[in-house]
SEMIKE-959062 format. One record per residue (C-alpha): x, y, z; residue number from 1; residue in one letter. Coordinates in Angstrom, 2 decimals, padded with zeros to 5 digits. Layout:
% SEMIKE-959062
u,v,w,i,aa
X,Y,Z,NUM,A
...
//
This chain:
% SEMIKE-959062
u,v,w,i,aa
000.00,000.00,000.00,1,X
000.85,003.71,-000.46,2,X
001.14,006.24,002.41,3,X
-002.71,005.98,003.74,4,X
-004.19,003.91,000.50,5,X
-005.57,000.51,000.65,6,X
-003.13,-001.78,-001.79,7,X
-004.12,-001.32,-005.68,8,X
-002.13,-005.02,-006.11,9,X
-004.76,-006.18,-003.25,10,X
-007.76,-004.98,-005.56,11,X
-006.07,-006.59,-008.67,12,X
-006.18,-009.71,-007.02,13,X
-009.58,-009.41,-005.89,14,X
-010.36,-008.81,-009.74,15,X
-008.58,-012.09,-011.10,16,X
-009.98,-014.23,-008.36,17,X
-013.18,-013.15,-009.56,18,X
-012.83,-013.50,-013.27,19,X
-012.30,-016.69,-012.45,20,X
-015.29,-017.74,-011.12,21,X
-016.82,-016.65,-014.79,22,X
-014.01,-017.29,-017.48,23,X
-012.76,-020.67,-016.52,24,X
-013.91,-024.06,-016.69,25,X
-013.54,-026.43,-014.61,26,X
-012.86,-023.95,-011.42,27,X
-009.71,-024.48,-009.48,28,X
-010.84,-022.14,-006.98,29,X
-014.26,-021.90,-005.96,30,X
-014.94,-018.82,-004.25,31,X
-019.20,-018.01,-004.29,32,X
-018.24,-014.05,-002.58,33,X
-015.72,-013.49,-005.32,34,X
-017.68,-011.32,-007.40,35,X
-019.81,-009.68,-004.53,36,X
-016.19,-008.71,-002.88,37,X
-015.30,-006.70,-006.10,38,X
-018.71,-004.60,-005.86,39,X
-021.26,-004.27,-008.44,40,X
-019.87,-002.44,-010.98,41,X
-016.50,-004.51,-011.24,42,X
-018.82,-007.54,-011.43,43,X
-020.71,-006.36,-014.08,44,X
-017.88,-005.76,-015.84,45,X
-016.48,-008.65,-015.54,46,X
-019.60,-010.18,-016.61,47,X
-020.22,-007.69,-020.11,48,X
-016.89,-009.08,-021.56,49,X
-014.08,-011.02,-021.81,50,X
-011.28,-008.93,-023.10,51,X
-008.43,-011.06,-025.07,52,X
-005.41,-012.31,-022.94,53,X
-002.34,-012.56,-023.24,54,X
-000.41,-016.00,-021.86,55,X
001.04,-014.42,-018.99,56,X
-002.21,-012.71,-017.58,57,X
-003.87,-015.73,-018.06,58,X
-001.07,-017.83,-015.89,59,X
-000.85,-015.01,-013.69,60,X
-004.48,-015.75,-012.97,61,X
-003.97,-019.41,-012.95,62,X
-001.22,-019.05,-009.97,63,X
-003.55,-016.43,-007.95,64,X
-006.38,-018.93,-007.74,65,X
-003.89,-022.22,-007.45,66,X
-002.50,-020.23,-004.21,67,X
-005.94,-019.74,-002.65,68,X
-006.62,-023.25,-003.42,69,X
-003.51,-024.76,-002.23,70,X
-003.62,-022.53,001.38,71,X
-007.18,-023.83,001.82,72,X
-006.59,-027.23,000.66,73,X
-003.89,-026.72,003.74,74,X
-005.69,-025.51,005.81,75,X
-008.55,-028.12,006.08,76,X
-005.56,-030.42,006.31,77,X
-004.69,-028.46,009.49,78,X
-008.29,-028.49,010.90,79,X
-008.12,-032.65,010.30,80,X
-005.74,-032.53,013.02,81,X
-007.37,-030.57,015.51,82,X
-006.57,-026.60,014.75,83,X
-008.81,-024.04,015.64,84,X
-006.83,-021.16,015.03,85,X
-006.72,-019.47,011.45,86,X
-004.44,-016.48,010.86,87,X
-004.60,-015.16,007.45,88,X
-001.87,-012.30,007.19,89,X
-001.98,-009.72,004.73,90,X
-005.90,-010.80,003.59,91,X
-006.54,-007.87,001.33,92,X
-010.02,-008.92,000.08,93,X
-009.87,-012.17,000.59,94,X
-013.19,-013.72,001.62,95,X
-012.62,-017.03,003.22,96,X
-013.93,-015.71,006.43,97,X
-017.24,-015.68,004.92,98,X
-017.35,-018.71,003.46,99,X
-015.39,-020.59,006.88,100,X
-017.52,-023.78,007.34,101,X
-015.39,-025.51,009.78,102,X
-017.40,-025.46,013.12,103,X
-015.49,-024.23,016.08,104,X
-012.69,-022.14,013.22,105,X
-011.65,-018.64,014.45,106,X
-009.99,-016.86,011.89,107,X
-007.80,-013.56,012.27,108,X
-007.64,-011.26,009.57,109,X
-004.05,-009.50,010.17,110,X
-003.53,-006.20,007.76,111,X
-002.92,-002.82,007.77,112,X
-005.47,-000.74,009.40,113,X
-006.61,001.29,006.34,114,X
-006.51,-001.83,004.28,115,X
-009.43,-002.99,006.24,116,X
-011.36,-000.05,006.87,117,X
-011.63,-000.23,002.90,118,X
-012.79,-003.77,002.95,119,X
-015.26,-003.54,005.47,120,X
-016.32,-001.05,002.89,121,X
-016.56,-003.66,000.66,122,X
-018.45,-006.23,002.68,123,X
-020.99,-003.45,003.11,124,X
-021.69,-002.51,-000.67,125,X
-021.41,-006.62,-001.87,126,X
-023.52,-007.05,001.29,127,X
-021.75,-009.68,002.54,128,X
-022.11,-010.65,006.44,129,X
-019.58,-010.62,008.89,130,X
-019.45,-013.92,010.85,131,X
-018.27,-013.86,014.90,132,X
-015.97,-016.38,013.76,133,X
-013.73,-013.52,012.25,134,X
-011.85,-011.08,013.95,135,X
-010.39,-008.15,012.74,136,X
-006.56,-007.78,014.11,137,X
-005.33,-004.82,012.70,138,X
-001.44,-004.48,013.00,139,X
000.55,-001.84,011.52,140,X
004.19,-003.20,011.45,141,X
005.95,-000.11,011.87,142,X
004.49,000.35,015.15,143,X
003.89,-003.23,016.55,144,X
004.67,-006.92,016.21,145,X
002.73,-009.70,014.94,146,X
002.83,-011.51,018.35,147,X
001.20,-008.01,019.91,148,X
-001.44,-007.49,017.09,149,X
-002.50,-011.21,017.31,150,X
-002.55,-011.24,021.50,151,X
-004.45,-008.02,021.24,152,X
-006.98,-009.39,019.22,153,X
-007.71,-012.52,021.77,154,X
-004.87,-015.15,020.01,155,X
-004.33,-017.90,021.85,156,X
-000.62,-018.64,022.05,157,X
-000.71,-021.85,023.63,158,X
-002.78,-023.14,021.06,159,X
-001.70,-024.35,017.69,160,X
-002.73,-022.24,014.40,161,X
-002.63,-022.29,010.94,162,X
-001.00,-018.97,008.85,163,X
-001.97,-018.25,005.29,164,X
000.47,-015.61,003.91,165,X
-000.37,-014.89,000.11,166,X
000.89,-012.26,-002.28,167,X
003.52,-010.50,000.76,168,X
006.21,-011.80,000.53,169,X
007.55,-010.10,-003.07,170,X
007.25,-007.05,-001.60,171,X
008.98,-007.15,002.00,172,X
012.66,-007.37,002.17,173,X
014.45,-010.70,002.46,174,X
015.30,-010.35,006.16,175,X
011.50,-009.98,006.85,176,X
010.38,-012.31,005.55,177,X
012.29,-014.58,007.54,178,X
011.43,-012.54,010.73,179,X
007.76,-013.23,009.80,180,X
008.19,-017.06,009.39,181,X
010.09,-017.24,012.79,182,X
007.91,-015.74,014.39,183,X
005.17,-017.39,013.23,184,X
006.71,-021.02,014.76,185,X
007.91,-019.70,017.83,186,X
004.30,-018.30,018.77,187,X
004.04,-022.04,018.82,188,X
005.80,-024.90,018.13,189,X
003.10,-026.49,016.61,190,X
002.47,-023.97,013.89,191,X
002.05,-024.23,010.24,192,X
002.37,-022.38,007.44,193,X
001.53,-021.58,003.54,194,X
002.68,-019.07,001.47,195,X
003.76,-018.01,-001.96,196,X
007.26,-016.61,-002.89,197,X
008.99,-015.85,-005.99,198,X
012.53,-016.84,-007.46,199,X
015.38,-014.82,-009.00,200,X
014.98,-013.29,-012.20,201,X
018.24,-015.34,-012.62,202,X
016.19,-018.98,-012.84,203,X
013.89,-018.01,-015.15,204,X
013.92,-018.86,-019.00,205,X
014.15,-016.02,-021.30,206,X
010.73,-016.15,-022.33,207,X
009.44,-016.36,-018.21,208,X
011.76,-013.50,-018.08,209,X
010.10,-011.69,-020.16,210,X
006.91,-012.07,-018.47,211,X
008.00,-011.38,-015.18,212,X
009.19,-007.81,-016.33,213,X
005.86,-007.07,-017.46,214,X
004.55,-007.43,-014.15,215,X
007.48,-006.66,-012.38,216,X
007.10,-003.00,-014.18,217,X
003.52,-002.71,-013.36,218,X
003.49,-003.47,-009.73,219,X
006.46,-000.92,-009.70,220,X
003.77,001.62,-011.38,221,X
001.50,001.04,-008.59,222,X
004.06,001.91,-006.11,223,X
004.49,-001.72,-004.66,224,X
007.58,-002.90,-006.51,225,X
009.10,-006.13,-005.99,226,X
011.75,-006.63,-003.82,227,X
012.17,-009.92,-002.07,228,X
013.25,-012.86,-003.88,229,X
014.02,-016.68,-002.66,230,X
015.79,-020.10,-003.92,231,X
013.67,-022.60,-003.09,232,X
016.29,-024.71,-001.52,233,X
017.86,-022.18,000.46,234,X
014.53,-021.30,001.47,235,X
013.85,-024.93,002.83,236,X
017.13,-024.86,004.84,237,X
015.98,-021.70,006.68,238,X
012.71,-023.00,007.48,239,X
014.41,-026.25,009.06,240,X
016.69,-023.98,010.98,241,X
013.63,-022.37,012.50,242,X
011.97,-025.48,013.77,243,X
009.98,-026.01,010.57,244,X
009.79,-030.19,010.39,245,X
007.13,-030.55,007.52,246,X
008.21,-028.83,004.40,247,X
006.63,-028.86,000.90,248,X
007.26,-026.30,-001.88,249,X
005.28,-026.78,-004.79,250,X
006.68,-025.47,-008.51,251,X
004.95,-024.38,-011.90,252,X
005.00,-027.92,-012.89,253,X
003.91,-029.56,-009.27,254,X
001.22,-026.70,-008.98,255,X
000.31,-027.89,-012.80,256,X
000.36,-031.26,-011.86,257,X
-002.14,-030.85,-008.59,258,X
-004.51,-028.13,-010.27,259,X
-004.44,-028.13,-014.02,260,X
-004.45,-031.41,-015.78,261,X
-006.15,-032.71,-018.27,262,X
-007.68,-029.39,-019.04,263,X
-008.22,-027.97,-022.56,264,X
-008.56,-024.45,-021.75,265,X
-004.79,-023.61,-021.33,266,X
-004.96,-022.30,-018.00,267,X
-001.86,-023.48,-016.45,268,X
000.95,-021.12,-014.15,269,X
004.16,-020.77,-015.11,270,X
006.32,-018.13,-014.29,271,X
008.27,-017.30,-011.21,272,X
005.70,-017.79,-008.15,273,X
006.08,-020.78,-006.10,274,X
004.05,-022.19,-003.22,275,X
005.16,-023.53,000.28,276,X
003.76,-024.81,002.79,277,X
005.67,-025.69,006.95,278,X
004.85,-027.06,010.03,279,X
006.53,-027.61,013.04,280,X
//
């Protein structure tokens, strides 16, 4: 986000999700509150037309709704073994809140204060209802920890949780990152983790390149460039130095595997996002 504006990549996101619930077939990611959570007239819009795509928008779109799926599918995992706690950091306008129907699930929405101000004005115009499951935890990070927004907001520490943490990490420096991930198992050892990260430029084919420029550039324009990049390996040995036990990281062709196959629509991902998901 910018100074005192909710995040324009946030909203973006929200748009994609949304389109597909209308342009794609077979969904990967079935979300029934994307298109209220966009309001009216971004819904309609969606609905009017389908402008002509380019291959990297549509496996840009292909990875946002794979990472949705894959922290749920994660998540339900988590509630299987007894969680109640869900922390969802950085939700933008995600909606899983609303849709939570795991009895006995709290969930904690952790973001930047204006960020959700301007989705509660959301929920209001898409009319969408706020359960008591959710609770707001609104943390600004220059000012506070995670552990104090989350304790603030009723946590409970001595409980195990589950922590979805989707389209951050590009933008937060390397080192905080890694703060954030330790901190997150040493609330409790029992923790668990997903999240999405994205590899050097370096890896990438010259064609991926390419299309990671494009959207490098554009999240630049919006004033939330990119700026934290990880090797997947090195990334696993850091997590097992934390206390991480249970690591899986997922690439384009594992996410392709698990989410797109045998589809003739050509919605696949492949360019430099990866998933991940720890536990201790």
């Amino acid at each position: 986000m910018i100074g005192d504006q909710p995040s324009r990549t946030a909203d973006r996101v929200a748009l994609r999700r949304a389109a597909h619930q209308l342009w794609d077939s077979p969904l990967v990611f079935d979300d029934p509150l994307a298109l209220k959570i966009i309001g009216p007239e971004g819904a309609a819009e969606l609905a009017r037309s389908r402008p002509a795509e380019s291959a990297p928008e549509r496996s840009l779109r292909a990875f946002l709704v794979a990472r949705s799926r894959y922290a749920e599918d994660q998540l339900a995992e988590a509630v299987a073994r007894g969680v109640k706690q869900y922390v969802v950091l950085g939700a933008g306008l995600d909606t899983f809140a609303c849709r939570n129907s795991f009895d006995g699930l709290r969930v904690f929405e952790v973001d930047h204060p204006v960020t959700q101000a301007w989705k509660r004005m959301r929920f209001k115009l898409g009319e969408v209802s706020v359960p008591s499951s959710l609770t707001f935890a609104p943390v600004d990070f220059e000012k506070e920890t995670l552990a104090h927004g989350l304790d603030r907001a009723g946590f409970r520490a001595d409980q195990p949780a589950f922590f979805s943490w989707l389209g951050v990490t590009p933008y937060l420096a390397r080192e905080t990152v890694l703060q954030t991930l330790q901190c997150i198992i040493s609330i409790c050892s029992r923790n668990g983790v997903a999240f999405d990260y994205v590899v050097p430029r370096s890896s990438l084919s010259p064609s991926r390149r390419r299309a990671f420029d494009d959207l490098a550039n554009r999240v630049a324009a919006a004033g939330e460039p990119f700026v934290g990049f990880f090797d997947s390996k090195e990334l696993v040995r850091e997590l097992g130095k934390m206390g991480f036990a249970q690591i899986e990281g997922l690439g384009s062709r594992q996410i392709n595997a698990r989410y797109f196959s045998h589809r003739t629509d050509g919605l696949r991902v492949g360019g430099a996002g990866r998933l991940m998901r720890a536990r201790g």
